[in-house]
C-alpha positions in Angstrom: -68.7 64.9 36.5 -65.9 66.5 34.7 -62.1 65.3 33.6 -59.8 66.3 35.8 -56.0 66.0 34.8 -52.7 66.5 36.7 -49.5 68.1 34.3 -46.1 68.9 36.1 -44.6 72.2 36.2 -43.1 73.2 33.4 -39.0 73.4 34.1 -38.1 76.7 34.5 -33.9 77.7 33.5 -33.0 77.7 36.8 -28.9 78.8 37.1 -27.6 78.9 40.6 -24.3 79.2 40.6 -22.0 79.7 37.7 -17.7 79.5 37.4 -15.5 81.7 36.3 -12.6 79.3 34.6 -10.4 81.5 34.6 -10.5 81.6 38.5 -11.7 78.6 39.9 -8.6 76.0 40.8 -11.2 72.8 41.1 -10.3 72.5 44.3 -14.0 71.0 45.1 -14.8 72.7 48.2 -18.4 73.9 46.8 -19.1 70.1 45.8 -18.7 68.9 49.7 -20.2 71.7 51.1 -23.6 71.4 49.0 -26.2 70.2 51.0 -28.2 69.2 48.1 -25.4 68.0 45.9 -26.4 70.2 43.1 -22.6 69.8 41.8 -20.3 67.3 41.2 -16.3 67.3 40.1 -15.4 67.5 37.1 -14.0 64.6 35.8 -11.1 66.4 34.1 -8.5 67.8 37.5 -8.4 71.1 38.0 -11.6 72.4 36.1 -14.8 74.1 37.6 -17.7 71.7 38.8 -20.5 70.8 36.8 -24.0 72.1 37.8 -25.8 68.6 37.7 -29.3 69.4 39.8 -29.7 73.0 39.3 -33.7 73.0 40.2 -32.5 70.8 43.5 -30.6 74.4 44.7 -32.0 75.7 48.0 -29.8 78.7 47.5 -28.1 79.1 51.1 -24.9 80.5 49.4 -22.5 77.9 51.5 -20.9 77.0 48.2 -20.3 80.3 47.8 -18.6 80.8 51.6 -16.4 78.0 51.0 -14.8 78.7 47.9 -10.9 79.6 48.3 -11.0 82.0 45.4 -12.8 85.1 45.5 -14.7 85.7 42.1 -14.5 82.2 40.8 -18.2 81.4 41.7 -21.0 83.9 41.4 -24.6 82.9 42.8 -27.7 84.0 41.3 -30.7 83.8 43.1 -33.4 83.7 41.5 -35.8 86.9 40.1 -38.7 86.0 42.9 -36.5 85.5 45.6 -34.4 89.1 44.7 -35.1 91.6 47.7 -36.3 95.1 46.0 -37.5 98.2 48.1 -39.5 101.7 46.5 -38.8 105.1 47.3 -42.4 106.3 47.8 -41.7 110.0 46.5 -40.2 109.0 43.3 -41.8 105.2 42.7 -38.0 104.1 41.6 -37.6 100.5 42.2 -34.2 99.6 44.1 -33.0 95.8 43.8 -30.3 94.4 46.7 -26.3 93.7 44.6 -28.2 96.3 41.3 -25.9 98.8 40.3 -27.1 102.6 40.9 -28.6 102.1 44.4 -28.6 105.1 46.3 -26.3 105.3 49.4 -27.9 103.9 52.8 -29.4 106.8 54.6 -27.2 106.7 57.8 -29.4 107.0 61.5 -28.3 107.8 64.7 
């Protein structure tokens, strides 16, 4: 019979959600929203949360929804979860929020 050994998965750089100081007024909204309490305040008032559990992220976006400041948080989901499409006659590859997508073709 042979060895058989168990190893954990390596941790990968997983980055949720970042702040944008300049922006972001502290206000903590993102922190009691978070159903997985990936953040927590920042001990110093009035500065952006700190990312404690960033592999704990389920990446709903409701920190995002609730902030009070628009462009003080940006998510980032991440690469495997990023929804892409291919136009068949040229084989360009189209990501969803990439710069350069072509216009929606509108139906009837």
């Amino acid at each position: 019979m042979e060895n058989c050994w168990l190893t954990p998965n390596p941790m990968t750089p997983c980055i949720p959600v970042t702040f944008d100081e300049s922006k972001c007024t502290g206000c903590n909204n993102c922190v009691e929203i978070c159903r997985t309490d990936v953040l927590m305040p920042n001990p110093e008032a009035g500065k952006q949360p700190i990312v404690v559990y960033p592999d704990e992220c389920w990446f709903c976006g409701s920190c995002i929804d609730e902030c009070l400041v628009e462009g003080a948080c940006e998510f980032h989901h991440p690469l495997n979860q990023i929804v892409a499409w291919k136009r068949k006659s040229t084989g360009e590859i189209f990501r969803v929020g990439a710069s350069g997508n072509p216009k929606p073709i509108d139906r009837l």
